[in-house]
C-alpha positions in Angstrom: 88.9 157.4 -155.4 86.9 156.2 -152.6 84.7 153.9 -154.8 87.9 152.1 -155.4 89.6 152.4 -152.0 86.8 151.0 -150.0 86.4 147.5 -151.8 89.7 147.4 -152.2 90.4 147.7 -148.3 87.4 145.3 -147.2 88.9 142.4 -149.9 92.4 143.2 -147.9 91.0 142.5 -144.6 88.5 140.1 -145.3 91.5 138.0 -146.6 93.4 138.2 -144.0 91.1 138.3 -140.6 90.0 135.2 -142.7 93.2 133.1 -143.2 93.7 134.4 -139.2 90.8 132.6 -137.9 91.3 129.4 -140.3 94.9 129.4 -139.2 93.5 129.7 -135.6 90.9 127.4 -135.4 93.3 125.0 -137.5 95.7 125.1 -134.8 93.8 124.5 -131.5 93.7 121.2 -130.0 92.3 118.4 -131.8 89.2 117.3 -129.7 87.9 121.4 -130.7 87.7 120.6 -133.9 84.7 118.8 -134.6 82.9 121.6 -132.8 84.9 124.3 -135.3 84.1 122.4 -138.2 80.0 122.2 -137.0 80.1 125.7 -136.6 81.9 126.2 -139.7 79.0 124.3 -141.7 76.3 126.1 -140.4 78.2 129.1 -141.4 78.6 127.4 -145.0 74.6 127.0 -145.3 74.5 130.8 -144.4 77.1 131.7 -147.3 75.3 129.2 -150.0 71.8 131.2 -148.5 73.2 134.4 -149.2 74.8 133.6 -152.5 71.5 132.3 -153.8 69.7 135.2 -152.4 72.4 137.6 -153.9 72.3 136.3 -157.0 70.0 138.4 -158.3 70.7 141.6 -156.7 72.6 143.3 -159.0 73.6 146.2 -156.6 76.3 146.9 -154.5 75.3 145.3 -151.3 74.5 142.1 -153.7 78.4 141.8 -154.5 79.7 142.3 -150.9 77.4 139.7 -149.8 78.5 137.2 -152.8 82.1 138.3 -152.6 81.9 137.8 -148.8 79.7 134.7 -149.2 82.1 132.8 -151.8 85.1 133.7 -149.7 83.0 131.5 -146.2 82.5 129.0 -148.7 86.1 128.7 -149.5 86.9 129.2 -145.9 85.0 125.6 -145.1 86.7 124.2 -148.4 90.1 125.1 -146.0 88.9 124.1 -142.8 87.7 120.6 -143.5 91.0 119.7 -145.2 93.4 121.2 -142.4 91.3 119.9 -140.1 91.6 116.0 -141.1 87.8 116.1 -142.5 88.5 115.5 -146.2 91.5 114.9 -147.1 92.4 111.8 -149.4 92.3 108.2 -150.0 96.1 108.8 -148.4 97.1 110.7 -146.3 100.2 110.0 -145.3 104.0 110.9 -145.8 104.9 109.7 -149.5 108.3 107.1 -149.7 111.8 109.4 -149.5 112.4 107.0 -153.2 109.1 108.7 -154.7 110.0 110.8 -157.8 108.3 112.8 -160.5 105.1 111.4 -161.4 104.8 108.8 -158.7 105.3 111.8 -155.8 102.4 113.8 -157.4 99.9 111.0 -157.5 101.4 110.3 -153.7 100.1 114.0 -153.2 97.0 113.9 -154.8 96.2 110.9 -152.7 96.6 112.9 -149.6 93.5 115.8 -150.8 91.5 113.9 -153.2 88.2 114.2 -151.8 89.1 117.7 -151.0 89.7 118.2 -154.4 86.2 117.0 -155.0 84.6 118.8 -152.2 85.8 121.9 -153.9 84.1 121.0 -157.5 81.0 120.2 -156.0 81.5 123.9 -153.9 82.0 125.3 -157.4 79.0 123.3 -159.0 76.5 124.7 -156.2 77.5 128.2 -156.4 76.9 127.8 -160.6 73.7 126.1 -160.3 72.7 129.4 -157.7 73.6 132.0 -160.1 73.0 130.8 -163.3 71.5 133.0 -164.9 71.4 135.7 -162.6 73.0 139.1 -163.3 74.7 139.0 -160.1 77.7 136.6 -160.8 80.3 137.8 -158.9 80.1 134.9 -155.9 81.0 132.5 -158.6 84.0 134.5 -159.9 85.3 134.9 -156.6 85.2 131.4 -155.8 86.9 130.3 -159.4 89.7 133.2 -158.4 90.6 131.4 -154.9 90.4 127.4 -156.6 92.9 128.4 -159.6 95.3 130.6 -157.3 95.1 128.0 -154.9 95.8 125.7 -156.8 98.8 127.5 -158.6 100.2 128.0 -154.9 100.1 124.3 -154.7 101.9 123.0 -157.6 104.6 125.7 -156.6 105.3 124.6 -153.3 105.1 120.9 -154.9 107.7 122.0 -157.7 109.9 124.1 -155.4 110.0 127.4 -153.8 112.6 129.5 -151.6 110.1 129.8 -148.9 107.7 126.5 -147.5 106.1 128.2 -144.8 105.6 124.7 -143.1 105.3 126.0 -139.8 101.7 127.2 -140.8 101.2 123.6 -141.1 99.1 122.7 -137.8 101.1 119.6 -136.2 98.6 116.6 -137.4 99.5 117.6 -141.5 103.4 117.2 -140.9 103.2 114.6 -143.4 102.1 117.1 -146.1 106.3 118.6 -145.4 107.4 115.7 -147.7 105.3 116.8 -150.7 107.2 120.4 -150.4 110.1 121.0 -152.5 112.7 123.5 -151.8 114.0 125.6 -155.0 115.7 129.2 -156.0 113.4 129.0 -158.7 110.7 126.4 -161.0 109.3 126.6 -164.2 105.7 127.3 -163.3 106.2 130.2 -160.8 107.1 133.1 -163.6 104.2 131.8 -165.4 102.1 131.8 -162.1 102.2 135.5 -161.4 102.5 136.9 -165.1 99.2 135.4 -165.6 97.6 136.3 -162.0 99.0 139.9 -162.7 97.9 140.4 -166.3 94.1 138.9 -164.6 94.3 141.4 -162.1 95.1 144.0 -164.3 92.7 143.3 -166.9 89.8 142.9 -163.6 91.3 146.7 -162.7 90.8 147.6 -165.7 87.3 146.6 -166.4 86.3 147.8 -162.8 87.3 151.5 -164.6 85.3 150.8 -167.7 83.5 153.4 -168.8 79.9 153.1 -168.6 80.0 150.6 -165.5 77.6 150.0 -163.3 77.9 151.0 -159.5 77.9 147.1 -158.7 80.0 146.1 -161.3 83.0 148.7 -160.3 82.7 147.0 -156.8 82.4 143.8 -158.0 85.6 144.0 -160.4 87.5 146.0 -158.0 87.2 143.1 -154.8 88.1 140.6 -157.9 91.0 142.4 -158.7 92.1 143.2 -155.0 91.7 139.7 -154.4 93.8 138.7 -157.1 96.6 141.2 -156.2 96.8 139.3 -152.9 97.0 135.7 -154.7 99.7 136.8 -156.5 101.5 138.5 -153.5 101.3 135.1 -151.6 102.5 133.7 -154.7 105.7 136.2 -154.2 105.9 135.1 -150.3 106.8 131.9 -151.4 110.0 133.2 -153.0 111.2 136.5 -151.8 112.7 136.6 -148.2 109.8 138.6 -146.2 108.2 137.8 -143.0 105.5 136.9 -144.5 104.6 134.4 -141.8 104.4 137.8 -138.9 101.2 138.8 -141.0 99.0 136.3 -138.8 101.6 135.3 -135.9 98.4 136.7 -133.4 96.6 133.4 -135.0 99.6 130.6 -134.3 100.5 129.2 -131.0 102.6 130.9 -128.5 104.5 128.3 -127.7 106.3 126.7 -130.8 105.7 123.1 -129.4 105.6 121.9 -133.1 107.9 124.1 -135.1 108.9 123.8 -139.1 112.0 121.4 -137.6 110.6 119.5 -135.8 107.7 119.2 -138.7 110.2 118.1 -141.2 112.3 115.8 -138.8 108.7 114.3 -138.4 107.8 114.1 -142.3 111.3 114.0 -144.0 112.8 116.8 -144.5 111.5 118.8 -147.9 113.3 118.2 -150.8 115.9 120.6 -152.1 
């Protein structure tokens, strides 16, 4: 049982002691950012160093460090767009007249180049484990972009719960883009397919015949997805979800979810 309880814990608290410090740094005053975000790339050089190096360790200690690696990598991915470093072409509040099609170009405008900035992440880590047997950095990167971006287009197409006041104060535009909804058409197929791949990761990790690595390896995949799919379910059901890194937002609520949508226009219902 332990071979699956340990990488199982370590994905749980890598995830979030890592969206706590993003959330953190993401929050502090503006002229500390540039200094986050330098630290931040050095720290991305060291995750692309170890993924490379990794790649062709095919051992346990090879898939924590790419696991860990591709989860740093992502963690930049997060930082530079929160932080106002890439974000879009536009970024600004979209028209209160914008509908349907119009209102998601507006949003892609705003994360554009962050959009890009995550294929090229995605293109390194390829070209550092092709053809390695150690390919579980790339895996874990492709798990956060596509649950990422299934998040995304659920809060654009309406969920019960926006979670805006995670938003740090200079991305109160980004409120506008967020639709409030009981229910949309995506989010059942969101989760059935995030649980039936964590499922299938869970169930590969207890393969017979696997390798030491690969039971790690499949087990932090499938941990990992388990959590994407819970925060999918934070967006709906009415938990606290917000109290699981309140030691990572300001004190003070200087800049809380209404005054962020009396700033942005309030989300849509």
């Amino acid at each position: 049982m332990g071979a699956y309880a340990t990488p199982a814990l370590y994905a749980v608290l890598l995830w979030w002691f890592s969206t706590g410090v993003i959330l953190l740094l993401d929050h502090r005053p503006r002229h500390t950012h540039a200094y986050s975000m330098a630290g931040a790339t050095l720290v991305l050089a060291g995750a692309l160093w170890a993924i490379g190096a990794s790649a062709g360790d095919p051992s346990e200690t090879g898939v924590y460090t790419a696991f860990t690696a591709a989860i740093l990598v992502w963690g930049w991915q997060e930082m530079s767009y929160y932080m106002g470093f890439l974000s879009g072409p536009k970024p600004v509040a979209c028209a209160p007249s914008l509908r349907g099609l119009d209102r998601f170009l507006a949003a892609l405008a705003t994360s554009l180049w962050h959009e890009f900035a995550i294929l090229i992440g995605g293109l390194a880590i390829l070209c550092l484990t092709w053809g390695q047997p150690n390919h579980f950095a790339l895996c874990t990167y492709a798990t956060l972009v596509l649950m990422n971006a299934s998040a995304r287009l659920n809060l654009f197409l309406g969920v019960r719960n926006l979670n805006t006041e995670l938003l740090p104060p200079h991305l109160s535009y980004l409120a506008c883009f967020l639709t409030r909804k009981p229910m949309n058409l995506l989010f059942p197929v969101s989760v059935s397919l995030g649980t039936i791949a964590a499922a299938l990761m869970l169930r590969a990790s207890l393969g017979e015949g696997r390798l030491p690595h690969e039971q790690v390896g499949f087990t932090l995949l499938a941990s990992l997805t388990a959590l994407a799919v819970l925060e999918h379910w934070f967006l709906m059901l009415p938990l606290p979800s917000v109290a699981l890194w309140r030691w990572s937002l300001p004190g003070k609520p200087t800049r809380g979810l209404i005054d962020i949508n009396d700033a942005a226009g309030r989300p849509r219902e």
